[in-house]
C-alpha positions as CSV (number, residue, x, y, z in Angstrom):
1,X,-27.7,-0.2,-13.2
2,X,-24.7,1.5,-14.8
3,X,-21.6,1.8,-12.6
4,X,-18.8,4.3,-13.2
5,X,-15.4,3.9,-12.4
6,X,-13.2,6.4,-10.5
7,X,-11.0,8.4,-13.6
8,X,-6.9,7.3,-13.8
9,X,-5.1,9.8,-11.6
10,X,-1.1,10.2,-11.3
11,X,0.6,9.4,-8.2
12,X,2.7,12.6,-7.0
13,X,6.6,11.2,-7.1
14,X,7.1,12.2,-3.6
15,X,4.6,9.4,-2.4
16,X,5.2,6.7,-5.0
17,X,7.7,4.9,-3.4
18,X,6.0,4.8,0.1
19,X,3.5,2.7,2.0
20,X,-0.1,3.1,2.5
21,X,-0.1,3.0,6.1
22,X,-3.8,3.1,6.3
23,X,-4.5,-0.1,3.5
24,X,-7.1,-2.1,5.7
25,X,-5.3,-5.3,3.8
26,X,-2.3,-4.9,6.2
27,X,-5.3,-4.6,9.3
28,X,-6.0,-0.9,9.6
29,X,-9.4,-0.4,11.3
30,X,-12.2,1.8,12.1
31,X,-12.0,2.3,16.2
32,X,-14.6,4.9,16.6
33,X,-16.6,7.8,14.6
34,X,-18.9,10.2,15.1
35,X,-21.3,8.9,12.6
36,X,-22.0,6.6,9.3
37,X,-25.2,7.2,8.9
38,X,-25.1,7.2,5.0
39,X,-22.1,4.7,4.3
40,X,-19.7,3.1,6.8
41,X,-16.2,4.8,7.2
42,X,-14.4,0.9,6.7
43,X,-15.2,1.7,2.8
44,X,-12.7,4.4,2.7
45,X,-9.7,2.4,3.8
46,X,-10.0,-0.6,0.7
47,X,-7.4,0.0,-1.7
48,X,-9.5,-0.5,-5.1
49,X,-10.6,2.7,-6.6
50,X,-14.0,4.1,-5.8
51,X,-17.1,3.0,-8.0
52,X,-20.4,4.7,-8.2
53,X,-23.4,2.8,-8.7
54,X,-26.5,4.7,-10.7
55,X,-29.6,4.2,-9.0
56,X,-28.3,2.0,-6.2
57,X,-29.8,3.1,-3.0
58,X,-30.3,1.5,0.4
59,X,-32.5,1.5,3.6
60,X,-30.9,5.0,4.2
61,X,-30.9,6.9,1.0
62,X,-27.9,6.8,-1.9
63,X,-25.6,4.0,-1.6
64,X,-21.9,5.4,-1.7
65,X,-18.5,3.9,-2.0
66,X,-16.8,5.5,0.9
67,X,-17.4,7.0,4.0
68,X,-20.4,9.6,5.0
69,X,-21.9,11.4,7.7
70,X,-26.1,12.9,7.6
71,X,-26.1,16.4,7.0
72,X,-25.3,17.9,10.5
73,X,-27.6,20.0,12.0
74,X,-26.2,21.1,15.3
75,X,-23.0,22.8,15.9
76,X,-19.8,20.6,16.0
77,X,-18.5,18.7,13.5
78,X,-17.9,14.7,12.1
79,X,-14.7,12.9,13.0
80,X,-13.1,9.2,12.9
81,X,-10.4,7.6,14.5
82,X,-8.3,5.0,12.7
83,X,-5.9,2.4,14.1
84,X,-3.3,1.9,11.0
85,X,-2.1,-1.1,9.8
86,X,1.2,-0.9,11.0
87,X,3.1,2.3,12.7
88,X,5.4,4.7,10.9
89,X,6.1,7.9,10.2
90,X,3.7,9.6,7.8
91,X,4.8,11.9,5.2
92,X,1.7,12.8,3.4
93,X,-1.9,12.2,2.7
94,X,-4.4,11.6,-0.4
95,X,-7.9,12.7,0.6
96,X,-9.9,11.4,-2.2
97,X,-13.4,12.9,-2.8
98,X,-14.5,10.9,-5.9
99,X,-18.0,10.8,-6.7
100,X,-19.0,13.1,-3.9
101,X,-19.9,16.2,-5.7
102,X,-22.2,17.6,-3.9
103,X,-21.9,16.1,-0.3
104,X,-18.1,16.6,0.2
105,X,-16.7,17.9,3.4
106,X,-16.0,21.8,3.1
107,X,-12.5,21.1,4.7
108,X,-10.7,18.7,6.7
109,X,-7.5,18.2,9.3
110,X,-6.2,15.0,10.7
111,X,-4.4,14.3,14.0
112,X,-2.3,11.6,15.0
113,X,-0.7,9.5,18.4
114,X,1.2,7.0,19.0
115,X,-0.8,4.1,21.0
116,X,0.9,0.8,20.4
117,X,-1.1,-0.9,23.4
118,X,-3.9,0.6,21.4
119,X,-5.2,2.9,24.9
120,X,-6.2,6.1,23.2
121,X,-7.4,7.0,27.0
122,X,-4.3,8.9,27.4
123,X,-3.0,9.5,24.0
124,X,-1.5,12.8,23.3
125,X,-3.1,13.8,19.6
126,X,-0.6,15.9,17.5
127,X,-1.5,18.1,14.4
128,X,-0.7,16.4,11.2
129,X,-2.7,17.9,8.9
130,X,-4.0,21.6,10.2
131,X,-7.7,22.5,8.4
132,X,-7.3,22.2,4.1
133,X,-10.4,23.4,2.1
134,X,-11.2,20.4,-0.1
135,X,-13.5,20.1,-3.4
136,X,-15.8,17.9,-5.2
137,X,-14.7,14.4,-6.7
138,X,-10.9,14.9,-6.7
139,X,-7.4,13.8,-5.1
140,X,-6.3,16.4,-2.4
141,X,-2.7,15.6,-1.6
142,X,-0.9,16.7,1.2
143,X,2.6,16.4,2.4
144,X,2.9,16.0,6.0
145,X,6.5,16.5,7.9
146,X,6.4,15.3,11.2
147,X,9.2,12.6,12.3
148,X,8.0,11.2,15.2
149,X,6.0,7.5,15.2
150,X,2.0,7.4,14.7
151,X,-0.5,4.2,15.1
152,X,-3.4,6.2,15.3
153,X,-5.1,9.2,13.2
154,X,-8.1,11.2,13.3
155,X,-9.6,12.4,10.8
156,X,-11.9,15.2,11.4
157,X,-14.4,16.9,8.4
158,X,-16.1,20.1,8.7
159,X,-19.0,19.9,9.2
160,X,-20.2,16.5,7.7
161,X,-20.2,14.6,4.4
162,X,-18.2,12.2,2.2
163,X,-14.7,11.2,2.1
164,X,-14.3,8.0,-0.9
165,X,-10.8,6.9,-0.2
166,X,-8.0,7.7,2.6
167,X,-4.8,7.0,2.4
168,X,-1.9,7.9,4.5
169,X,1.3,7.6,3.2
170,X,4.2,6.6,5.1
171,X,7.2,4.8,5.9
172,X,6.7,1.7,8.2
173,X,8.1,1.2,11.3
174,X,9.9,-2.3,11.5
175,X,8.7,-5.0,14.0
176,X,11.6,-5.7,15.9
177,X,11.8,-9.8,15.8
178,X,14.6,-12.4,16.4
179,X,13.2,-15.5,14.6
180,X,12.8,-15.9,11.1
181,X,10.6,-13.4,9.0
182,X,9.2,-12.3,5.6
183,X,12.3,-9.7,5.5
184,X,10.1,-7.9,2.0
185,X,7.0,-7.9,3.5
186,X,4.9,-4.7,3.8
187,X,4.7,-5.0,7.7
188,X,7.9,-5.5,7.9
189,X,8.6,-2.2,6.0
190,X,9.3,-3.2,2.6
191,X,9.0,-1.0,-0.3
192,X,9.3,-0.7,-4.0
193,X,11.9,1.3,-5.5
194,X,11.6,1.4,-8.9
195,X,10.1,-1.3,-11.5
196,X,10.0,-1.3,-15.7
197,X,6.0,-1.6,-16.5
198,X,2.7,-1.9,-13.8
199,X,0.1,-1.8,-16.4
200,X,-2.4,-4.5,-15.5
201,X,-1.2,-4.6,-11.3
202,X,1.4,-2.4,-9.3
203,X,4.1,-4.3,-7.7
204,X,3.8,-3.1,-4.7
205,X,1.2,-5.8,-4.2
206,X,4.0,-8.5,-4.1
207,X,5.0,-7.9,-0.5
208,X,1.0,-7.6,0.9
209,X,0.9,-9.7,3.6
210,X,-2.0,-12.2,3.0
211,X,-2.7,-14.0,-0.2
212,X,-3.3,-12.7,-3.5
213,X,-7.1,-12.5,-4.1
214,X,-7.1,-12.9,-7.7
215,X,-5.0,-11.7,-10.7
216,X,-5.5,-8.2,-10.2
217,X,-3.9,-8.6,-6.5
218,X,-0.5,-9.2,-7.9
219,X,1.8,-7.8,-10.0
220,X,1.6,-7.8,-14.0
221,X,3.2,-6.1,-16.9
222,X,2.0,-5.9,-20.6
223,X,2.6,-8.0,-23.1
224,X,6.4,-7.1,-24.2
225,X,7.1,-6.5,-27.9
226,X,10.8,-5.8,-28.0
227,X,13.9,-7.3,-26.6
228,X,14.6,-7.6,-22.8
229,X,12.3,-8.3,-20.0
230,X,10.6,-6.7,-16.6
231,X,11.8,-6.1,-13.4
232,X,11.0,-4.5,-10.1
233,X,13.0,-3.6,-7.2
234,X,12.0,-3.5,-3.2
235,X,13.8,-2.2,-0.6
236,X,14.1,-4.9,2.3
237,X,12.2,-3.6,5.3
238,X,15.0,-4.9,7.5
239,X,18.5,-6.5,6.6
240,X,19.4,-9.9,7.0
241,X,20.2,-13.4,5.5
242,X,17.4,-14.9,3.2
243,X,17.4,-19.0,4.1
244,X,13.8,-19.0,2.2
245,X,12.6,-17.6,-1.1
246,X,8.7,-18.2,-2.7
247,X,7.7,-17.2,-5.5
248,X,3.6,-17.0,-6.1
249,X,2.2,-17.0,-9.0
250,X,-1.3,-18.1,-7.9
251,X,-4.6,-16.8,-10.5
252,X,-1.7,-16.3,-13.3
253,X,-2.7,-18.7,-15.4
254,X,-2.1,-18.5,-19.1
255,X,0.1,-14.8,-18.4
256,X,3.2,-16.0,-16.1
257,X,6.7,-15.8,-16.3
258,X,8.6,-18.2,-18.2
259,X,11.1,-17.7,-16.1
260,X,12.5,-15.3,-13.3
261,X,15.4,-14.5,-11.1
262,X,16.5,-12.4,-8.4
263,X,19.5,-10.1,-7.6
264,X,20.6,-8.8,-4.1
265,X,22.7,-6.5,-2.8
266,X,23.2,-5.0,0.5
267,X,24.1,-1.0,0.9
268,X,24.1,1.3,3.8
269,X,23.0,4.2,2.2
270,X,21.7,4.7,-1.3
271,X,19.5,7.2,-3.1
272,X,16.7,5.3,-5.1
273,X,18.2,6.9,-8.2
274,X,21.4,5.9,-7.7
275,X,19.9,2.3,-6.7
276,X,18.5,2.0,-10.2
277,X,21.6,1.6,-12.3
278,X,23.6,-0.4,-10.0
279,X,20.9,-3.0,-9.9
280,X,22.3,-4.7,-13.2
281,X,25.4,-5.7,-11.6
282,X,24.1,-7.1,-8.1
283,X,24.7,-10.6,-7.7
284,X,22.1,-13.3,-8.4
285,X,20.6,-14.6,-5.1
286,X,18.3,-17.0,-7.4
287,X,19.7,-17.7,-10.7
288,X,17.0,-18.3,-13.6
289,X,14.2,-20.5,-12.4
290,X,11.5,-22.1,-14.7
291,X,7.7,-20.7,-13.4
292,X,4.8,-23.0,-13.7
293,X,0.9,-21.0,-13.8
294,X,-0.5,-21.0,-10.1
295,X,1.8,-22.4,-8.3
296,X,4.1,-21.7,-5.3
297,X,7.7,-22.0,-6.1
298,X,10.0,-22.3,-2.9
299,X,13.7,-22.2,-2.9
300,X,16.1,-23.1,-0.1
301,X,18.9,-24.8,-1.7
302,X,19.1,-22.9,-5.1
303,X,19.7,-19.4,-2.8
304,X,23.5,-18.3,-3.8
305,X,25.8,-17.5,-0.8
306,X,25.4,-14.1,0.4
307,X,26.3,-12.0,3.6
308,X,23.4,-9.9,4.1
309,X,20.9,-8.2,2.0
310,X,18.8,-5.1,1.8
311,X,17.8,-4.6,-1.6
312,X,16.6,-7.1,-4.3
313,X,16.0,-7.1,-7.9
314,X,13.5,-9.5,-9.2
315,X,13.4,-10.1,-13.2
316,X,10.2,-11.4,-15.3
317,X,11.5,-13.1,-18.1
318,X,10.5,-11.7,-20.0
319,X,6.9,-10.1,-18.8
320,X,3.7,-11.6,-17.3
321,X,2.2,-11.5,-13.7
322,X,3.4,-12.8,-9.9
323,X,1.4,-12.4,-7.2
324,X,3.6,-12.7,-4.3
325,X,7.1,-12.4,-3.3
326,X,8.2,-13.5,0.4
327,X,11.8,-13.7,1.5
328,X,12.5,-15.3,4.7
329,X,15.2,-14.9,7.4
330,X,16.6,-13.8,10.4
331,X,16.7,-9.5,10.7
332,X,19.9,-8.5,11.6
């Protein structure tokens, strides 16, 4: 059976440097939907692009890589209610209709609340997203501009059919903690700023929370031809003092680093642009360590002396693939 892969797309710049809030690897779940009867809605929050499978069917009719509803035939329309991984504020949406050319949703709005003790019994559902036409097998993007906090969305289609891939876009809402923590973390509201090459994995899958599942889980560059080397930098989801640094570079095998480092700097207030530049000139928090294939590398006593930190810099020397990046301490 042949199997087609969802086309590249590009990334609109507004959203690039934000999380998926609704990435079921940081725990986003299905709580309820109207129905699933074709394919189950948990297939629209995994985070690899959609496939479609000729001639793959099952009990139910056409097997499809997201979610979808039976054709409706009574009045009303097909919903599902989504716990995110992690709360935030959401500032825009992908709808992604891949491979649904014919069975797509004729439009679609989303709500949102804020539950944190998950009771949706009394939530108050706000508009996010007010009804958007949508078409067959293609990224709808949507900026959203509310600033209050969400943990919960609904996502309602009119009347029924297929949705591939959702993702809401967002920034996360720190976990307010007094022990030590992984201060990059995803959860924790870590984000990528900026970084040289993500051609074989973006690194934004450094600072996923569990481990890396194989070598495309991580982040790799291409093979550099000319002087210099990679680098990446991620804004700390919440200041503080690193006491631990590990470096992962499980499944890269014959495509690590040689070596790699890590600069730190703490700032108040920064544009990303302006972030870029300066980076050069932070101060080493790890000075040039040597990287051995699928292995964690911790660091306690190499960490320089530092105040506090909120950005880092981590360089590849000179390219290859890392799969995770934690740096632990106390939020301050």
């Amino acid at each position: 059976m042949a199997t087609l892969h969802a086309p590249l797309f590009e990334l609109p710049a507004t959203f690039s440097t934000l999380t998926n809030l609704a990435d079921a690897r940081i725990g986003t779940v299905i709580v309820e939907c109207s129905d699933e009867f074709f394919a189950p809605a948990e297939r629209m929050l995994q985070h690899t692009s959609p496939i479609f499978i000729e001639d793959k069917f099952d009990d139910n009719g056409k097997w499809m890589d997201g979610w979808e509803t039976r054709r409706k035939r009574i009045e009303g329309f097909d919903w599902c209610i989504i716990q995110l991984g992690v709360a935030g504020i959401i500032q825009g949406f992908d709808l992604d209709t891949t491979f649904f050319t014919g069975n797509y949703p004729a439009s679609a709005s989303i709500e949102g609340c804020y539950a944190p003790d998950n009771n949706l019994k009394d939530a108050v559902w706000e508009s996010l997203l007010p009804n958007q036409c949508l078409s067959a097998s293609t990224h709808h993007f949507f900026e959203s501009h509310h600033q209050g906090l969400y943990s919960h969305i609904r996502l309602n289609i009119f009347p029924d059919g297929g949705i591939a891939r959702l993702k809401v876009y967002g920034t996360v809402q720190p976990i307010v903690c007094s022990t030590p923590i992984d201060l990059v973390g995803l959860k924790q509201g870590g984000r990528v700023v900026a970084y040289s090459d993500a051609h074989y994995g973006h690194p934004s899958n450094l600072i996923n929370p569990h481990t890396a599942a194989n070598m495309g889980d991580g982040w790799e560059t291409k093979r550099r031809r000319a002087p210099g080397f990679d680098w990446c930098i991620l804004a700390l989801g919440q200041k503080g003092k690193i006491e631990k640094i590990e470096i992962d570079t499980a499944h890269f095998k014959g495509n690590y680093p040689a070596k790699v480092s890590i600069q730190g700097t703490y700032v108040e207030a920064a544009t990303d642009a302006q972030l870029i530049p300066q980076s050069m000139f932070w101060d080493y928090l790890l000075f040039e360590q040597p990287m051995q294939m699928d292995h964690l590398h911790q660091y306690i006593q190499d960490i320089q002396q530092h105040t506090l930190v909120s950005h880092i810099r981590i360089n590849m020397i000179p390219d290859g693939g890392i799969s995770r990046i934690r740096l632990w301490g106390t939020p301050v």
